[in-house]
Every structure is written in C-alpha cells, then in structure tokens.
C-alpha positions, 0 to 999 in steps of 0.5 A, a space after each residue: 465570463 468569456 461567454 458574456 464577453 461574447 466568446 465562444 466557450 462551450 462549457 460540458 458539465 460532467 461528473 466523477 461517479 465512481 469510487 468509495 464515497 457512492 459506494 460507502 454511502 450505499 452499503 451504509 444505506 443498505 445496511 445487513 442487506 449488503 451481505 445477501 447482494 452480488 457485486 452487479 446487485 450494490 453496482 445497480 443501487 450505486 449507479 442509482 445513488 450516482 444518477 440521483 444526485 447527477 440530477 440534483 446537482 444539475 438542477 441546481 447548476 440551472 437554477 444558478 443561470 450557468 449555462 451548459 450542454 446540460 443535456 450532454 455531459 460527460 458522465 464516468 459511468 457511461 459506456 462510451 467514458 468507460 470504453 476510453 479508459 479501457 482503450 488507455 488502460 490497454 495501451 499502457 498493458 501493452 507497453 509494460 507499464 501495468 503489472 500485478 504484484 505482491 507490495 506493501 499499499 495503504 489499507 483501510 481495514 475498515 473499508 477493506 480496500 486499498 488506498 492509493 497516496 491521495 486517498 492517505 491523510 495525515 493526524 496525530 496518533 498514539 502509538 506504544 514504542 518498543 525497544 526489542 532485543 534479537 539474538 545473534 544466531 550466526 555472525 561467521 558471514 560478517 566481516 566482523 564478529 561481535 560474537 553470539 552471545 550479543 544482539 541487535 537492538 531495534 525500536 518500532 512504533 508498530 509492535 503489530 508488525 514484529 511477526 512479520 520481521 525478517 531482517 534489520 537493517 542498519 546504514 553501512 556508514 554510521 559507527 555501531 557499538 558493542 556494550 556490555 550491560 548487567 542486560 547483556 550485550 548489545 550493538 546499537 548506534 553509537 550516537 544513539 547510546 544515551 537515548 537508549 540509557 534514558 529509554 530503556 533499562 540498559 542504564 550502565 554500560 560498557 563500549 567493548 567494540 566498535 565497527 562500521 555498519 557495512 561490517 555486521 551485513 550479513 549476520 543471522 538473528 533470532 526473531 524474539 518469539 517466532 522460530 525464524 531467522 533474522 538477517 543483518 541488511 544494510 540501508 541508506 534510509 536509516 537514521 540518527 534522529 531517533 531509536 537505536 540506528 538498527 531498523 525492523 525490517 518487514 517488507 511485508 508492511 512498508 514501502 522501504 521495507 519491500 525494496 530493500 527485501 527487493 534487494 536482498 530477496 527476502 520473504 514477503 510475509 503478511 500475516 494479516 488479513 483485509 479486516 486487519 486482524 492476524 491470520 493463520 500465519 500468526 496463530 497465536 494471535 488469529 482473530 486479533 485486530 493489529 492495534 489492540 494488539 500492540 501491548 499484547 506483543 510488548 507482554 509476549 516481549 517482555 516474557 521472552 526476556 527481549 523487552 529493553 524499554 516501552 513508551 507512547 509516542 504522538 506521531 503524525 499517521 496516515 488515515 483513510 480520508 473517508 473513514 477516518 480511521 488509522 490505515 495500515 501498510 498491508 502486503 496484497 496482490 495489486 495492480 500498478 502503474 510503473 512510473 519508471 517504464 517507458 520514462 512515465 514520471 518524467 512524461 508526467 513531469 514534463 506534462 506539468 510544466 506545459 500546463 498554465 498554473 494560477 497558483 504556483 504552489 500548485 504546481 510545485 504540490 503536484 511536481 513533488 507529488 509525482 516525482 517522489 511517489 512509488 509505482 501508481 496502485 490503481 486495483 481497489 476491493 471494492 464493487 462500484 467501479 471500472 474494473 481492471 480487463 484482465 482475464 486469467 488462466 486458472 491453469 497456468 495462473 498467467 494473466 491474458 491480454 490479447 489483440 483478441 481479448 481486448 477486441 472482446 472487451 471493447 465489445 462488451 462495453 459497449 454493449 453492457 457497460 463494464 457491468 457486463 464483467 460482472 454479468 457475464 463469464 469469462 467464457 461467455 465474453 471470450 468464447 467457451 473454446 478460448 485457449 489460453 495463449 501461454 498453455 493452451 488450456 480452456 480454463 479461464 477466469 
C-alpha cells in the first residue's frame, strides 16, 4: 500500500527455518533410516527440507505481484543470521543472564524434546485422581504434635508423579484438623472435610485437634510405598478450591514444586526418562510408560493400606502443539535465560510498551505472557538448530565461555555455519592444546 502510494518501503521477505516442525516432518519422511543417520547427516536433509519450501513459497509470493528483495532475504539458516545470534547470545552469557540447570520443563516424551511455554496448548483430559495417606514418622520438629499414629492426607491428578514425592506442603494460614476415623486418623484442611467425606472412604469422623498450618511445618512422613521420608513445608500456593489443603510435593515434576524444593533444599528426583517411561530410579516399574501407570500406582496404593479414595476427573492439560499429545513436567539439565538478571522481564516489559499495537489484546497477551512466565528454557533434544556455543571441561565438568572461545566460534560460523559444531571436535575448533581456564587440563568437550 505505501509503495504504491509512492513511499519508499523496502519489503526483505525472510523465513524461520529451523526448529521441530522441519525437523518432525523429515525424520517422519526418513522413517527406520533415522536411526542409522548422525545429527550432521537429518541437519543436511532438514536444510534440504527448508530451502524446498523457501523456494516454493517464494514463487508463489511473485506470482501474487508482492513486490520484494526476493534475491536477498533474511534466511535463519544463513551463516551471517547464525553469527548474530551467536553474538547476542554470548552477550547475554557474559551478563549472567544464561544458566545450566536441573528444573522441571515441559516435555513431549513423543518428540523427546523440551517445550518452551509457547510450544504448550491447552485440551480437556482424563485423568484418575487419588486420595493418598502419609504416615507420621517424626512430628517432634513441629511446633505441634499430632502424634505418629496420624498421617497427612494428599490428592493428586498425577499418581505417576508419587515416586518422586518428597514433601507435602501445606499453607501456614489455613486451620487443619486432626480426625479420628474407623480408617484411622488424619489431618486435612478443615474447610475440605466434607469433600473428603464424600470422596473417599473416611465417611464418619471425629475433630480431635485443630492447629494452624504453620504449626505442623517440619514434620517427617513416610511415603506410602518408597523407603524415603516425606517433610511437612509450608506454601502460600496452596488451595481451598479442592482436594484436602495438603499438596504432593515433587519438584522433580512441576515449577511450584521446584521452588519450594529451591526453598527447602529438597532432593530433585525424576525417576523418569526422555520417552516418558520409569527409569532405574523406580525399578519396579522400569520400562513402564507414566500414563499407563497411573492405575498401576492407584493398586500398589490400595495393597499398602493408603488408597482413602479414587475418581477421573476432566481437566484442561497442556499438549505439545506439534504432536498433540499429553506432555509431562520432566526435570532435565537445560538452559535458561533468568528474566530477573540485569531487570530482563522489566526490559521486556517496558520494550512492549514502545511498540505501536493495532490490536490492544495483543498487547496485554503478550504483557501477561512475559511478566508471569518462569526463567526462558531456550536448549531443545533436537538436531535441526542453533546450538547453544558452550564447551565443557569433562575433567572439572564446568561449562567454558572465553573472549578466546567465542572468537573461536564466530569463526567457525562463518566459515561452516553452525553445521561446523557438529562436524568438527571441540579440539579442532579450539585447538588440541586448549586448557581449560578453571583446572588447567586439555580434556574438552
């Protein structure tokens, strides 16, 4: 429009081509030949896949009398687009804003890849609820004392993630009673003690004691089928809206989870692995995928005497927008971007602001998005990308970002491309006599 109106508005067409979808769309195409392939061999037929359709759509884009730079688009996949990411991805290393860590992300166990929050949508699933009883162990580190011969009484619309349980949290503010039952004796959230009745088969009970939840921080449980203790935390995130006001606790497998484990320096355990099966960690059910093993835990629960109740709920669960299939909240060594280090989300924040938006919901999505989302999981288990330019000292185990390193990389982009990371050893990019800057050893990877 401005063009004809005779402005001058250079368009430059460009196009995204990396990530899952090529990549998804290729190993399908590539079928058992995958498995036979190295990372540099489905990145040539990716890049393939990706210049095929540049050109198509180019084409077509002509055809329509759009005019363009057609002859010079930005492409993602060109060395000199590669080389600036690389640059604004080391500036961000060098300010501290990038770290390596064991969280809890979104994971596609069909894709064996982690998501990043736009990556997640939202469809009505089924899943078994359980009501599960933990035995008191040791209550002598609360202010009060309900006494071992009682338990905490959690719900949870994910059995799978009971192996790795250790702690339940409750909010210090809410009153929590202590009933007496032909079942025994348990403590839940007073205000939840009809749901309970009608959800489980504690059905008559009696209040012995009620106390504050800030009183019971502290005290040690028995997890219901593992030889491990289970603490007592307090937690402001904890509800009235439904359950029993006592939270599972498994920072190995959910975002509140891992801060409060961050709070109360709690094991991270994730006994599961990238296809979304149990590991060694939980042997006794190694091999076994998480879903189909929810009503498996729900038995093992109902043997051991702490199954109170079981029913399916419909809930809204997060899927992989290219699969379509259930994801699960996985524990894995990932990089991040902080969104608090150097004010990042405020920066963010305020960028938003300077932009002109014609849609005003717009604007406030995409606010709402960056001021409530965890630190940026930006590392992916996948070939068909730029890689994250950080060697690593296999003696030491310390990641290796020099003036020297990334002068190193820089020229090995834009010479190969970021192909070059996957053709070439870290020696040969660096040198075969590069020490490592933290223990002086020749041993990098």
């Amino acid at each position: 429009y401005k063009s004809l109106k005779g402005y001058y508005s250079p368009y430059v067409p460009g196009w995204d081509c990396h990530g899952m979808p090529i990549e998804h769309k290729v190993v399908e195409d590539l079928g058992s030949k995958k498995n036979t392939m190295s990372k540099l061999e489905i990145r040539q037929h990716c890049h393939k896949y990706a210049m095929k359709y540049v050109e198509l759509q180019k084409q077509q884009f002509k055809r329509l009398g759009i005019m363009g730079d057609w002859e010079r688009p930005y492409l993602t996949l060109n060395k000199e687009y590669e080389d600036k990411m690389a640059d604004i991805f080391f500036e961000m290393y060098k300010k501290g804003m990038v770290y390596k860590g064991l969280k809890p992300v979104y994971w596609c166990s069909k894709c064996e890849t982690a998501l990043a929050e736009a990556e997640v949508e939202y469809k009505d699933h089924s899943t078994p609820s359980v009501y599960v009883s933990f035995n008191i162990k040791d209550d002598s580190s609360a202010k009060s004392h309900p006494g071992n011969d009682a338990s905490f009484v959690i719900w949870t619309t994910t059995p799978w993630t009971l192996p790795a349980n250790v702690a339940i949290a409750v909010h210090p503010d809410f009153d929590y009673a202590l009933i007496n039952a032909k079942e025994g004796k348990f403590i839940v959230a007073e205000a939840l003690l009809p749901e309970l009745a009608a959800k489980t088969k504690v059905k008559e009970y009696e209040i012995k004691a009620k106390y504050k939840g800030a009183e019971l921080e502290g005290i040690k449980c028995l997890h219901p089928f593992i030889n491990r203790e289970s603490v007592v935390v307090l937690a402001d995130y904890v509800t009235l809206d439904t359950g029993t006001g006592c939270v599972h606790t498994a920072p190995g497998h959910g975002h509140e989870d891992y801060i409060t484990g961050v709070k109360y320096k709690l094991p991270v355990l994730c006994p599961v692995d990238s296809r979304g099966r149990f590991n060694d960690d939980f042997g006794m059910m190694k091999g076994e995928n998480v879903f189909a093993a929810n009503p498996k835990i729900a038995e093992m629960l109902e043997k051991t005497g702490h199954l109170l109740g079981t029913e399916t709920v419909q809930h809204s669960y997060p899927h992989c927008w290219r699969c379509k299939s259930p994801i699960i909240f996985r524990a894995t060594n990932q990089w991040f971007i902080s969104m608090e280090k150097n004010d990042f989300r405020k920066q963010a924040l305020d960028a938003i602001k300077k932009v002109k938006w014609h849609n005003s919901w717009g604007q406030d999505r995409i606010s709402k998005m960056v001021a409530g989302r965890p630190d940026w999981c930006v590392s992916r288990q996948r070939s068909w990308g730029v890689p994250i330019f950080v060697f690593e000292c296999k003696s030491c185990g310390k990641s290796i970002v020099t003036d020297e390193t990334i002068k190193k990389v820089h020229e090995l982009i834009r010479k190969d491309g970021s192909d070059g990371w996957y053709s070439r050893s870290a020696a040969e990019i660096l040198g075969h006599d590069f020490k490592c800057p933290h223990c002086g050893k020749i041993d990098i990877e």
